[in-house]
One Martini backbone bead per residue (centre of mass of N, CA, C, O) as a GRO file, in nm:
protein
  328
    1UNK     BB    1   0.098   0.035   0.019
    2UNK     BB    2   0.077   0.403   0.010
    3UNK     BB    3   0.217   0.592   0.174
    4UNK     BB    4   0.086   0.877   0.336
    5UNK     BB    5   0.351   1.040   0.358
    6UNK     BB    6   0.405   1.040   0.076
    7UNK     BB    7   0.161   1.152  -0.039
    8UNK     BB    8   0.200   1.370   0.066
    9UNK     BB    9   0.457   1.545  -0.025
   10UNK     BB   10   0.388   1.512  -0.270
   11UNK     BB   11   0.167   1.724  -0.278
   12UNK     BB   12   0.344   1.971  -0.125
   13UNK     BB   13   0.513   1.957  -0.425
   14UNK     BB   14   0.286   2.000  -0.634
   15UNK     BB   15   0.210   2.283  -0.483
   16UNK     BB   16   0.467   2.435  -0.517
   17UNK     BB   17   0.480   2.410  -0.860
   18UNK     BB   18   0.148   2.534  -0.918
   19UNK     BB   19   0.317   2.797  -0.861
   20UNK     BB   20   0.418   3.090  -0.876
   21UNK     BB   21   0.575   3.369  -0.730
   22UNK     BB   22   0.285   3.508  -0.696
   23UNK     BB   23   0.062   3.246  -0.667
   24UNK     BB   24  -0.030   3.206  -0.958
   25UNK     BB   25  -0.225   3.005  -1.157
   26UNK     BB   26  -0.118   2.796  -1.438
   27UNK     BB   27  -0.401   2.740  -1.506
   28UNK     BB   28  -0.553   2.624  -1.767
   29UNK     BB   29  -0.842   2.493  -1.968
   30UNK     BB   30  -0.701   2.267  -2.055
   31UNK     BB   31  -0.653   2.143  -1.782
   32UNK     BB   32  -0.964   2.105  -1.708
   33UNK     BB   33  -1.050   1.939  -1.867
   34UNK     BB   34  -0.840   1.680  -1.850
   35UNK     BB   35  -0.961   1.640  -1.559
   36UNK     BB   36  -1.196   1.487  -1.669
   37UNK     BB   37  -1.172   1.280  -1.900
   38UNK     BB   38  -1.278   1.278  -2.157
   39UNK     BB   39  -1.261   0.992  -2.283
   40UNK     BB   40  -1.421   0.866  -2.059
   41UNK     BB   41  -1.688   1.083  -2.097
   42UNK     BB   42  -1.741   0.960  -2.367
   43UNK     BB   43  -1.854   0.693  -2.297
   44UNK     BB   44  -2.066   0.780  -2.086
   45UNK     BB   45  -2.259   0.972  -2.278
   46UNK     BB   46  -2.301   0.736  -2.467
   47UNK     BB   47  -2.429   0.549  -2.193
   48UNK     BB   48  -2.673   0.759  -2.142
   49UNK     BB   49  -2.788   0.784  -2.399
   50UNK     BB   50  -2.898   0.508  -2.451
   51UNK     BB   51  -3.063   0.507  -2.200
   52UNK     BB   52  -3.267   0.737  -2.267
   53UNK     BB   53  -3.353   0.611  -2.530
   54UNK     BB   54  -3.477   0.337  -2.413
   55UNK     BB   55  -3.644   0.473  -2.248
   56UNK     BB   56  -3.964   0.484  -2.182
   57UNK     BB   57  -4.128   0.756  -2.315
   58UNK     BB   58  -4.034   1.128  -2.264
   59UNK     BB   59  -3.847   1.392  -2.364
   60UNK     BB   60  -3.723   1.705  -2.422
   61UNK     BB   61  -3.471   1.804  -2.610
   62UNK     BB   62  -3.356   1.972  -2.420
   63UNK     BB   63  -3.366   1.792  -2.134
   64UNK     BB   64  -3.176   1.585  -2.261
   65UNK     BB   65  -2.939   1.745  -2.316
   66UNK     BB   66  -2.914   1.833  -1.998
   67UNK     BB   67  -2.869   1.556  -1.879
   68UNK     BB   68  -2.623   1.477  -2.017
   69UNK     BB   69  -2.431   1.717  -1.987
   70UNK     BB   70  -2.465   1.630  -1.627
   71UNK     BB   71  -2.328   1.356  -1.650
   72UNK     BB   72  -2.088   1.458  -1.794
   73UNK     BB   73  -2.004   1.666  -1.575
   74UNK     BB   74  -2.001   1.462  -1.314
   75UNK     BB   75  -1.762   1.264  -1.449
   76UNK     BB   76  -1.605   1.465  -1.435
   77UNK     BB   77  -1.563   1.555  -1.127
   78UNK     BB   78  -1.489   1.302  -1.058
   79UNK     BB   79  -1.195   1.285  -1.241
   80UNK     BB   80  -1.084   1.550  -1.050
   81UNK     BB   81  -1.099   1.401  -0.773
   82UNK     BB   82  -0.902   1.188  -0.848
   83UNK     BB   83  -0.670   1.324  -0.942
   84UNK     BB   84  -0.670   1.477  -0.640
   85UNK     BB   85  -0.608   1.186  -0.485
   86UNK     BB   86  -0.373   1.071  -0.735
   87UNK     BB   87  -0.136   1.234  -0.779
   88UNK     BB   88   0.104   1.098  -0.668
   89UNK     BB   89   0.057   0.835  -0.852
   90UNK     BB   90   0.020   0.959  -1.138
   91UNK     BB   91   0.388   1.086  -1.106
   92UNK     BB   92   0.476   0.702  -1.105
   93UNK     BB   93   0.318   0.693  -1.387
   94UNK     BB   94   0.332   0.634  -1.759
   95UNK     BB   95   0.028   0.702  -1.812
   96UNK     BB   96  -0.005   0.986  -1.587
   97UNK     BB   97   0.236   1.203  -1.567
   98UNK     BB   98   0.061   1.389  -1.774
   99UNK     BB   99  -0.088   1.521  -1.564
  100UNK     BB  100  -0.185   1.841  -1.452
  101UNK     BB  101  -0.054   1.783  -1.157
  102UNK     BB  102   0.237   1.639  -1.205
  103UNK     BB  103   0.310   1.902  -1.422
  104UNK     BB  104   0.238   2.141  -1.231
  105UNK     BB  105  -0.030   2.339  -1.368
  106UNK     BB  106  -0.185   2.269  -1.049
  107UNK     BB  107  -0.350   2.297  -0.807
  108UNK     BB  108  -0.507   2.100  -0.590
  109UNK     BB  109  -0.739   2.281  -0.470
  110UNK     BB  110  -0.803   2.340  -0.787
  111UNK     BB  111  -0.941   2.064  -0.845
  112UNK     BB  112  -1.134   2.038  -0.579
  113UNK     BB  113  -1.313   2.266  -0.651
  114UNK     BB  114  -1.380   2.223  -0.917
  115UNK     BB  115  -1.503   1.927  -0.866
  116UNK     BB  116  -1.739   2.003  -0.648
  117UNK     BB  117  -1.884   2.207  -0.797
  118UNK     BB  118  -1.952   2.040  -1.066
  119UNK     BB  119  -2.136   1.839  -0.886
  120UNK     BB  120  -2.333   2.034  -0.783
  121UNK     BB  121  -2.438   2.148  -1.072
  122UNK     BB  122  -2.507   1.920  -1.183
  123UNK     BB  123  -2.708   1.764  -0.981
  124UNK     BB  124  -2.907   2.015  -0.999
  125UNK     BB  125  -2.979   2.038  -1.301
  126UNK     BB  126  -3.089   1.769  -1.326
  127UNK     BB  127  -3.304   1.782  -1.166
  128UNK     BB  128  -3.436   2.008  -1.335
  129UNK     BB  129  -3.451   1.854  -1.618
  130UNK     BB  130  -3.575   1.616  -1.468
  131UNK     BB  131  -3.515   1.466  -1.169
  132UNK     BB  132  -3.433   1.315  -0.866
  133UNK     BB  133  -3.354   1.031  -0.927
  134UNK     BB  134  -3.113   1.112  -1.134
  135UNK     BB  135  -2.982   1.323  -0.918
  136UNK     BB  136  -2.917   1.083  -0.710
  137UNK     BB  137  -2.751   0.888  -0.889
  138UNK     BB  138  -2.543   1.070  -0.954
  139UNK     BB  139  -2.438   1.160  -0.687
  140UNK     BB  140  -2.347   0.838  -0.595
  141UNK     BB  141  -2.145   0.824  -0.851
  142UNK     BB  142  -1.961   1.031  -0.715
  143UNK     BB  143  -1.924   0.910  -0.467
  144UNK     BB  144  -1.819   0.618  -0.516
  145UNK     BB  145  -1.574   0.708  -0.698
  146UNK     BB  146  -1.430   0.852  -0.453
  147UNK     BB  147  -1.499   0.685  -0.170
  148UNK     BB  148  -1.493   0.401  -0.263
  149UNK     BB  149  -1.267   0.352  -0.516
  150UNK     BB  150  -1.040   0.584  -0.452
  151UNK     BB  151  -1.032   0.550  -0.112
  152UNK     BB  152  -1.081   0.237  -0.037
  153UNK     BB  153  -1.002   0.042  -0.262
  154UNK     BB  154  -0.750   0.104  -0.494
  155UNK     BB  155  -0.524   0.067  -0.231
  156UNK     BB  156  -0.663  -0.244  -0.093
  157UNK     BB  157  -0.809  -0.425  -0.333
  158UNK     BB  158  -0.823  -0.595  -0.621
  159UNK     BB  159  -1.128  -0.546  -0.648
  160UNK     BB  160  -1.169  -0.233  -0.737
  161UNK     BB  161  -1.265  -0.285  -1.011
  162UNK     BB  162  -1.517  -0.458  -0.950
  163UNK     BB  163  -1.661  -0.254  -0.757
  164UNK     BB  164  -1.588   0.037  -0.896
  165UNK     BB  165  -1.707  -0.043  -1.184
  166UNK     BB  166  -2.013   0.088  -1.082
  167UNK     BB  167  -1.939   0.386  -1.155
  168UNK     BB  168  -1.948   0.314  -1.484
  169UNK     BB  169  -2.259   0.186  -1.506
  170UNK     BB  170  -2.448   0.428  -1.436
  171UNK     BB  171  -2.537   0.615  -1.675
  172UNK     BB  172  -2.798   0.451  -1.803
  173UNK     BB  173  -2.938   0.481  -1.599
  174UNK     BB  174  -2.977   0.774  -1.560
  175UNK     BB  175  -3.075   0.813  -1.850
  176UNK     BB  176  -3.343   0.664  -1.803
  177UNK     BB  177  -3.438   0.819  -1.496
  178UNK     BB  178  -3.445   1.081  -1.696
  179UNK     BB  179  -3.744   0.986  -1.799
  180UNK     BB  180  -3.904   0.773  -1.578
  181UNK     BB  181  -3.804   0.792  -1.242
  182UNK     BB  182  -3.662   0.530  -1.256
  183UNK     BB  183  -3.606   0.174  -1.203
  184UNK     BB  184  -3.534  -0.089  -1.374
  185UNK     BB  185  -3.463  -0.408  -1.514
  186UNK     BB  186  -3.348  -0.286  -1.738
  187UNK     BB  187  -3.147  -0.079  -1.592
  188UNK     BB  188  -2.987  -0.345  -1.479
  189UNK     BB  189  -2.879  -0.419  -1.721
  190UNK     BB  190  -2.739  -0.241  -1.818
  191UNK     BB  191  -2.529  -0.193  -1.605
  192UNK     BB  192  -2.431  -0.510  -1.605
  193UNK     BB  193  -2.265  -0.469  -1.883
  194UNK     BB  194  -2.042  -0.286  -1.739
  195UNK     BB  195  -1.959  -0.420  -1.501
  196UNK     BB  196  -1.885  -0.711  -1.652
  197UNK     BB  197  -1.703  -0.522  -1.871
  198UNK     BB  198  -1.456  -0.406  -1.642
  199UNK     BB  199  -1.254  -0.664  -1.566
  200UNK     BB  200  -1.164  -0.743  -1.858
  201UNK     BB  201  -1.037  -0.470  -1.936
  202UNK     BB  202  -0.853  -0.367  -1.715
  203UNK     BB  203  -0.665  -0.621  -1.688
  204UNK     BB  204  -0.576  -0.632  -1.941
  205UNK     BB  205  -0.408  -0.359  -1.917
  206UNK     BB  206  -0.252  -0.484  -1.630
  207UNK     BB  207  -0.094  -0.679  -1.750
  208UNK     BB  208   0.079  -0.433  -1.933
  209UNK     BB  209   0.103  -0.286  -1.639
  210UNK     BB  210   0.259  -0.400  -1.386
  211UNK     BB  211   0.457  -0.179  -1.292
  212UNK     BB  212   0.281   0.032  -1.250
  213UNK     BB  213   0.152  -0.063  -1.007
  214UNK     BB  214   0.380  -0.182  -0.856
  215UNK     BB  215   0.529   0.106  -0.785
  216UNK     BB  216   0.251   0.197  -0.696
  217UNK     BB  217   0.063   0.003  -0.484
  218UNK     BB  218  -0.138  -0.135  -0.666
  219UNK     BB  219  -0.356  -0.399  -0.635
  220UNK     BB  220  -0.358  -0.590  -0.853
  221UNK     BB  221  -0.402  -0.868  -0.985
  222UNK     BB  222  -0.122  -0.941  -1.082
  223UNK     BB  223   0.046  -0.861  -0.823
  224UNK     BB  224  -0.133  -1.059  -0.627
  225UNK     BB  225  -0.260  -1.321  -0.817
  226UNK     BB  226  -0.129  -1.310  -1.105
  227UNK     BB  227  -0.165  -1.362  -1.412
  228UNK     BB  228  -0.309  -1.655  -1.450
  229UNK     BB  229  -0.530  -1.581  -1.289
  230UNK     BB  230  -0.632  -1.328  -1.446
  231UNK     BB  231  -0.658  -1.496  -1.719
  232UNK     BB  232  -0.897  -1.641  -1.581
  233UNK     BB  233  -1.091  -1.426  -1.518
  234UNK     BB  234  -1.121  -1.283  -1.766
  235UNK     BB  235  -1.282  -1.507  -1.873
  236UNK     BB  236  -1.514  -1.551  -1.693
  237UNK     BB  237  -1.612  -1.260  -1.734
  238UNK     BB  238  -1.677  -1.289  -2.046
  239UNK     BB  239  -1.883  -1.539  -2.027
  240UNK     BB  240  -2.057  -1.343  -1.826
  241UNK     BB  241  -2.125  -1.151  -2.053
  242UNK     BB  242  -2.248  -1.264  -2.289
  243UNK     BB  243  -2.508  -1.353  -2.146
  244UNK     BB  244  -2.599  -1.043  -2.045
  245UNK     BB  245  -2.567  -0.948  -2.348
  246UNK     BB  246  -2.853  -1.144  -2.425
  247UNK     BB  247  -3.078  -1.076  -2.268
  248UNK     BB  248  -3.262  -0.836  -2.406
  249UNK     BB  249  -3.398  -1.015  -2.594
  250UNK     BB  250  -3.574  -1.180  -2.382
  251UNK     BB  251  -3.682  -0.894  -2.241
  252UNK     BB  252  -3.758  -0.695  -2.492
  253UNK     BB  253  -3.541  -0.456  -2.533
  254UNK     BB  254  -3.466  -0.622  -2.827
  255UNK     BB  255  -3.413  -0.711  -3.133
  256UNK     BB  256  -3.288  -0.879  -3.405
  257UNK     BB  257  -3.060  -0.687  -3.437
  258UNK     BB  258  -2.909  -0.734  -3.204
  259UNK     BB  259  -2.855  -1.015  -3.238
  260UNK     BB  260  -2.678  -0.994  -3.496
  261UNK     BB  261  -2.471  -0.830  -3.348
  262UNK     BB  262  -2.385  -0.922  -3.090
  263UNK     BB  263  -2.299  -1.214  -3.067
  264UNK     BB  264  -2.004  -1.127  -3.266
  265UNK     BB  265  -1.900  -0.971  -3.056
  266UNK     BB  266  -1.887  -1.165  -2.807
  267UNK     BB  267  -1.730  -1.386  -2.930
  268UNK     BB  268  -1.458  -1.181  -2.998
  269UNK     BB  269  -1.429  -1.144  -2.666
  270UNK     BB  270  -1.384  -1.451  -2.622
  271UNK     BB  271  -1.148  -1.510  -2.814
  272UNK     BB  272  -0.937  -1.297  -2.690
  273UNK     BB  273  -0.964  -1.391  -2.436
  274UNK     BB  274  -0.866  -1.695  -2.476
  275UNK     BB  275  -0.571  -1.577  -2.574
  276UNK     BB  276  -0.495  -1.479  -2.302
  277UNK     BB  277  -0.530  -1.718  -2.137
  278UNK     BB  278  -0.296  -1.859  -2.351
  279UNK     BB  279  -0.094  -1.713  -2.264
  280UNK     BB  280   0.167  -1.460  -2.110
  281UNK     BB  281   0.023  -1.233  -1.976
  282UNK     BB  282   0.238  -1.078  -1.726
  283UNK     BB  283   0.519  -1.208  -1.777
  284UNK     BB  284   0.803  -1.119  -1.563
  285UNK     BB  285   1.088  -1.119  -1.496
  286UNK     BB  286   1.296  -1.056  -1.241
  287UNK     BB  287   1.399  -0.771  -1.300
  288UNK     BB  288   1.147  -0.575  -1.320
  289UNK     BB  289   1.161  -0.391  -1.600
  290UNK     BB  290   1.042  -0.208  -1.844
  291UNK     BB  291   1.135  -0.359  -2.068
  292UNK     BB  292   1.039  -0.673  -1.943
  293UNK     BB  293   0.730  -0.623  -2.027
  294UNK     BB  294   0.793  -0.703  -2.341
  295UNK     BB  295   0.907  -0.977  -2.352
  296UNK     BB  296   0.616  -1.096  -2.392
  297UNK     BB  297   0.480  -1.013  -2.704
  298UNK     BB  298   0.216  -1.197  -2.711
  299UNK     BB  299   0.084  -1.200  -2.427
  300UNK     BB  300   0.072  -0.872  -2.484
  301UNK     BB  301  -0.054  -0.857  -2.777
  302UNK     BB  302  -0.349  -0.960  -2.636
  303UNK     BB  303  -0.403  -0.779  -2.420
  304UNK     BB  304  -0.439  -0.527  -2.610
  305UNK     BB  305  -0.632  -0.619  -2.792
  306UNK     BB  306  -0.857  -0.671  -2.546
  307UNK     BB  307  -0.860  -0.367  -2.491
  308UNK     BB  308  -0.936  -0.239  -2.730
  309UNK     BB  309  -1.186  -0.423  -2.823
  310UNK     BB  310  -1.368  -0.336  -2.584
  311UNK     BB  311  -1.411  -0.010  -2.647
  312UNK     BB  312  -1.549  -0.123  -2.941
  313UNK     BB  313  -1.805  -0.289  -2.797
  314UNK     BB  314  -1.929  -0.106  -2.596
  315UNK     BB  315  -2.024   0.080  -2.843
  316UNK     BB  316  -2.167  -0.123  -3.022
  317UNK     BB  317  -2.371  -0.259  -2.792
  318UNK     BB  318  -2.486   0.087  -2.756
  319UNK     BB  319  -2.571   0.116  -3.090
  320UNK     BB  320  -2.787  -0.089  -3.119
  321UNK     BB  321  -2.993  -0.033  -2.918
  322UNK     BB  322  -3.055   0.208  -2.988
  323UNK     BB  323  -3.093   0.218  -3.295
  324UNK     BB  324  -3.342   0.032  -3.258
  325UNK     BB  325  -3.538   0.211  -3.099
  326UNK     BB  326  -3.510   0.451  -3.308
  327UNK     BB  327  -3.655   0.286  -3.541
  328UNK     BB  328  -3.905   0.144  -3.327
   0.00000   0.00000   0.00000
């Protein structure tokens, strides 16, 4: 685990660095929107509007996009808030260290503040735009973020991706909300895609950057329970997706469009988990030096194709899901 006492000193060189001589901060627009997670919040925006879409029932075009809005703002201020209380291993991973607070370009109580605001502001217009439903589940998504994921789990247990997951699963709920005012069975099964589409997306990810949460205490599966064990897990939550994955058909929440697209989209991510499976993937050498990560370069090159590959999964079956929606 990362001792406090680093965290601390980390933030208050970070602290000393973002400001000039004047005390003037150095921050632009453009290091606050970074702080949002743009790419991230891409996602979000789009599995929000999925779940709009799909909602029975109507909203006006104005307080749909106005709901948007406010979903993709609540999960940028989730993001700054993250960044802010990870400023110090952010600082010492090589995915992350190009970010506004280890750069030095922002306090970071500027940070926190800007988190704090933007939480405030989104959740109050969500309200306002839809419904208390909605505002209350964004509301939610960002404390889970921040205090269950970022604060409780994230340093503290392997398991950190699979629970903390959950706060990415939230967006087409918060969005389907925004228009019925509730929570229905539909609305769990959207979620239940995100939650188990989470551990095998992250872990492809972390077998093939082990060293880099190795180094900052981030107790990754593959740290803690070995990459053997990891890519049995990535495997078994992959066919736990599929079956997840087809369940809509089932509901009546989809119909013949998104099986024939879905089925092959599924096949297609337990292929490549198969092949992580079979793999060596996050196998390092003793010397576990930042080189030797990419020793076994075909079992790493299985674990990076199926996280790229994760990613426009899931973009592709909540644009099915959607697009028949809107068709029918």
């Amino acid at each position: 685990m990362v001792n406090s006492n680093n965290t601390l000193d980390t933030k208050a060189t970070l602290s000393d660095v973002a400001f000039n001589t004047s005390g003037i901060s150095l921050a632009k627009p453009s290091d606050f929107i970074a702080l949002m997670k743009p790419r991230v919040m891409s996602l979000v925006v789009f599995t929000a509007w999925a779940g709009l879409v799909l909602a029975p029932g109507s909203i006006s075009l104005w307080n749909g996009f106005v709901s948007i809005l406010c979903i993709a703002a609540g999960a940028g201020a989730s993001g700054a808030l993250n960044m802010w209380y990870d400023a110090d291993i952010d600082a010492e991973m090589s995915r992350t260290k190009k970010r506004p607070l280890p750069q030095g370009k922002m306090h970071p109580r500027a940070a926190l503040g800007f988190g704090i605001l933007v939480s405030i502001a989104s959740v109050w217009m969500l309200h306002i735009a839809s419904n208390f439903v909605a505002a209350l589940l964004l509301a939610f998504t960002i404390f889970f973020y921040l205090v269950i994921y970022t604060i409780w789990l994230k340093r503290r247990t392997p398991q950190n991706i699979v629970i903390g997951g959950a706060a990415g699963a939230f967006p087409p709920m918060i969005g389907w909300a925004a228009v019925t005012g509730d929570i229905s069975l539909d609305s769990v099964m959207l979620f239940m895609l995100i939650f188990i589409w989470t551990p095998p997306h992250f872990w492809a990810l972390a077998l093939y950057k082990t060293i880099d949460y190795e180094k900052v205490g981030i107790p990754m599966m593959p740290n803690v329970k070995g990459p053997a064990s990891t890519r049995k897990q990535i495997m078994f939550y992959s066919l736990v997706l599929f079956i997840i994955a087809i369940l809509p058909i089932f509901s009546g929440l989809s119909g013949s469009l998104y099986a024939v697209c879905s089925i092959p989209l599924n096949i297609g991510f337990v292929a490549l988990a198969f092949k992580v499976w079979r793999s060596k993937a996050g196998e390092i050498p003793e010397d576990k030096t930042d080189t030797s990560l990419y020793a076994v370069k075909s079992g790493d090159r299985a674990a990076r194709n199926l996280f790229a590959y994760s990613i426009v999964y899931l973009f592709a079956i909540f644009s099915v899901l959607a697009a028949e929606a809107l068709l029918t």
